[in-house]
N, C-alpha and C positions, 0 to 999 in steps of 0.2 A: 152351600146352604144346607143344615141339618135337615132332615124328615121328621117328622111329626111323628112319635112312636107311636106303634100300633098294641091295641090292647092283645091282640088274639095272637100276638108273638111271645105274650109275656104267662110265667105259670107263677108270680110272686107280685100281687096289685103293689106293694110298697115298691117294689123297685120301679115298677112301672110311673108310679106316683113320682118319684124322685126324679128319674126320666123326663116324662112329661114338664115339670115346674121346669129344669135346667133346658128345653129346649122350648117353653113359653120364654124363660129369662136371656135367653139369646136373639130370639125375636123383639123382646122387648123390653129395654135396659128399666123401666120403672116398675117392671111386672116383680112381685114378691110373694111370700106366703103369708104377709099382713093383707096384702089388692086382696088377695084369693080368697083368703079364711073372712073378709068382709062383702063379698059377693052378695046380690040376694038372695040368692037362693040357697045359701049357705048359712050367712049372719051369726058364724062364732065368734063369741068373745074373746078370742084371744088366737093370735096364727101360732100357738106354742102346740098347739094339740095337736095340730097338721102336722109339724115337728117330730111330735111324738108317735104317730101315728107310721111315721115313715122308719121313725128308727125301732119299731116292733115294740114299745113299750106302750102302746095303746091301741086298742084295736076299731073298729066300727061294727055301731051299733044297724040292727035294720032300718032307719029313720036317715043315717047317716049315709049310710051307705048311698040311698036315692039322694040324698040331697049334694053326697060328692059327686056321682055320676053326673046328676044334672049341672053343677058347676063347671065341670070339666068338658060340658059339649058333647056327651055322650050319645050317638046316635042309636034308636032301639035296642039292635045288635046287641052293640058296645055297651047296652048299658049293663043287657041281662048275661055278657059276658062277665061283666065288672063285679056283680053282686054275686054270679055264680065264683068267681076268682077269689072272692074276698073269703067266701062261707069254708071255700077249698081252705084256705092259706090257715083260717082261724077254726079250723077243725081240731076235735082234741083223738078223736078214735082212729083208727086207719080204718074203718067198716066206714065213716062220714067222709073220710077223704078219698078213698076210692070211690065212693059216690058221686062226690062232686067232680073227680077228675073223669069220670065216666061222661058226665054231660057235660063235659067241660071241651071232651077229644070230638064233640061234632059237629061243633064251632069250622069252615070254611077255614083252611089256614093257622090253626092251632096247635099250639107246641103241644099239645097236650096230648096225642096217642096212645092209646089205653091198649095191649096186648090182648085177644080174645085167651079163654080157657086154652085152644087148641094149640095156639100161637107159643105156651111158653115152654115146651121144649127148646125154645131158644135159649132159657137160663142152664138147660142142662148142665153147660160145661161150662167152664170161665171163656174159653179161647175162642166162643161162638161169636160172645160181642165185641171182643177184639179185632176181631177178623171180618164184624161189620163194621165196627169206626173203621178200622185203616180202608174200608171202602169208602168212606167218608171220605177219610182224605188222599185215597190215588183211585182212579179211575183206569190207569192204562194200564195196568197189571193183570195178568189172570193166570202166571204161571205158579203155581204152589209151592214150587221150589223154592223161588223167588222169594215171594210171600214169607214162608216160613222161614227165611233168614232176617227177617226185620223183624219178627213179633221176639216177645220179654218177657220171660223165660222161653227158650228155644222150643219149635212145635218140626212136629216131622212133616214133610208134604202129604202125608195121607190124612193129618189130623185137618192139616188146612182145608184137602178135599172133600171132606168129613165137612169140616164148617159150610162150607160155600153149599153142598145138597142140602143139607138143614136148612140155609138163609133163602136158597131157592123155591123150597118146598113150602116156606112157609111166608114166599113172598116181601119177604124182606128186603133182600137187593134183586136187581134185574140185569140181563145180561146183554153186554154191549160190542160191540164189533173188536173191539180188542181188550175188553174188562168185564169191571162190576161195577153198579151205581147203586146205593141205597136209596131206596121207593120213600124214608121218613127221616127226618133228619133229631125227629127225639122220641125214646119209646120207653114206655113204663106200665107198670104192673097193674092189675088192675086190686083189689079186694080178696078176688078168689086166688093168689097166686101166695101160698102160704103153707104152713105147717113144714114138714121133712125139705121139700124140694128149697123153698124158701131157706132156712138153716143150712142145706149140703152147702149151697151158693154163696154164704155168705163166709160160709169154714175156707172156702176153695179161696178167695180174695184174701181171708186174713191171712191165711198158710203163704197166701205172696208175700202180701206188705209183712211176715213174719222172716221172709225166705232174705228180701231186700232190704234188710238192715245191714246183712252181711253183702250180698251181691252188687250194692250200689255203692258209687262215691257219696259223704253228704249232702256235696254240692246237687244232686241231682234228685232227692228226695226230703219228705220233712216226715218227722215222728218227734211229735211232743206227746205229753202227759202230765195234764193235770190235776190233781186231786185235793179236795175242798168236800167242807162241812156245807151243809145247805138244807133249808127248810123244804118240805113239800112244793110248797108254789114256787119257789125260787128251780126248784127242780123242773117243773113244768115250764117255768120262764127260758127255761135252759134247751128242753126241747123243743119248744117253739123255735126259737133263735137258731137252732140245729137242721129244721127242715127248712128255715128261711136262708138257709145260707147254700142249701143243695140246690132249691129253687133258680138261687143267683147264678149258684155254677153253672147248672145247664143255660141260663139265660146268656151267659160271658162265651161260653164254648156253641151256642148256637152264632151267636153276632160277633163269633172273634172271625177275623179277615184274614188273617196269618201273617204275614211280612215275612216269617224265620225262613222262607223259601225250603229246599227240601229238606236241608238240613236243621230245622228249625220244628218242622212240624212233627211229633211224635204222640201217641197215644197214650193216658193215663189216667188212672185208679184213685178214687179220694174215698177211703173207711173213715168214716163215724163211728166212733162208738159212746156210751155214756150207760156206767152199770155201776150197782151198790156196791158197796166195799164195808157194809156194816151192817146189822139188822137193826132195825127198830126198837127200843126198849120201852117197855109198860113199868109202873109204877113199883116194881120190886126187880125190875130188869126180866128178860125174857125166856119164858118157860122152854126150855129144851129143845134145839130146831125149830121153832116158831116165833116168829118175827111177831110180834104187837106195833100198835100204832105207837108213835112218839107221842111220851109222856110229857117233856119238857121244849119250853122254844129256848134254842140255843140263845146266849149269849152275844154271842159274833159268829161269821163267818169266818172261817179260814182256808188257805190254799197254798198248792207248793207246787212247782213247775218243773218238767225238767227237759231238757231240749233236744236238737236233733243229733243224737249219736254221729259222732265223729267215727272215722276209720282207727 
């Protein structure tokens, strides 16, 4: 028999939402998003909203928000969880989202772990947090050697050594009679983690996923790219849907069980990106190095795809 999902495991309320109805709908074969969306304490006109709500094309309002919490049995907690999860998810600044994720990571049990100031020499290097997952997933290791013949791109055992005093120092992982164990199982930035350090960090990952076009079979990696015409909001549609799908990953890589046994389990990197490829044009087209607002609403959208490089 399923468990009942918990809210204070989840850092994306729509996925949580979608969760929750499929594991009310297996408890109870007549239970649907028409019962729910007619609740009392609910009383929409129509379960299409819930719908939409779940698939990020609408969001909840403050009035909503208490009234799905109360639907769904939210106990105090869980509610002020729920409302602080929702304000997170439909944040548009990262100044409001590292807010909300800040009162989010002191939540009892919450995926949501906010790195202090002091904490994020942990981004220093790319191979810190690599060298924290793979403590994720083996615990009986603690030779370096070792170690650094399974990490991707090769690292020397001093670098791994190098990792492991940082994770210690800064309490990250703990050390076990014949290992490492990570003390969190999901950790992230907070607001202040930004400017030079934030950019080196993010240069060092794409320089991978740029290195593993050539180093990987296809089979073992994906690089698409998209590129499409798009209105303003449709762009902000786009980033939304962009942080709700990071949300989902960690939520999949938190609750995945493994199966692949050892050979199965390995460590890996997913880059987003989403950047202009055009400036802005004002009503005579744009003065010299300076982008204007768009003058005109495009006609249609379009888009072109291209897939993941073959060897």
């Amino acid at each position: 028999m399923p468990e009942a999902p918990r809210i204070f495991t989840y850092l994306d309320y729509r996925t949580f939402l979608e969760d929750f109805f499929a594991f009310r709908k297996s408890r109870d074969a007549e239970f649907s998003l028409r019962a729910f969306a007619r609740l009392p304490g609910l009383a929409l006109s129509s379960s299409s909203f819930v719908s939409a709500v779940i698939k990020g094309r609408k969001n909840l309002s403050q009035n909503l928000r208490l009234r799905f919490g109360r639907a769904l049995g939210l106990e105090p907690a869980e509610m002020e969880y729920f409302e602080l999860l929702v304000q997170f998810n439909q944040s548009k600044s990262t100044d409001e989202k590292g807010h909300y994720q800040a009162r989010l990571a002191r939540f009892h049990g919450s995926s949501a772990r906010v790195l202090s100031e002091t904490q994020h020499r942990f981004y220093g290097r790319w191979y810190y947090s690599v060298v924290w997952h793979y403590f994720g997933l083996r615990q009986d290791n603690n030779t370096p050697a070792r170690i650094a013949k399974t990490i991707f791109p090769p690292l020397s055992a001093g670098q791994v050594e190098e990792a492991i005093r940082v994770l210690l120092d800064l309490k990250l992982i703990k050390k076990l009679a014949n290992g490492y164990a990570v003390n969190d199982r999901h950790l992230a930035t907070g607001k202040a983690f930004r400017g030079a350090a934030a950019r080196d960090l993010n240069k060092e990952f794409m320089r991978l996923a740029l290195d593993n076009i050539d180093r990987l079979p296809a089979a073992e990696r994906r690089f698409h790219v998209t590129s499409f015409s798009v209105s303003q909001r449709g762009r902000e549609r786009i980033m939304e849907r962009m942080d709700a799908l990071r949300a989902e990953v960690r939520e999949l890589a938190e609750a995945d069980e493994g199966g692949g046994g050892v050979n199965g389990d390995r460590i890996y990197a997913l880059a987003l990106q989403l950047f202009p490829c055009s400036l802005e044009e004002g009503p005579g087209g744009p003065p010299e190095g300076k982008p204007l607002r768009a003058w005109a609403k495009p006609v249609v959208g379009t888009s072109s795809d291209s897939g993941n490089p073959l060897e």
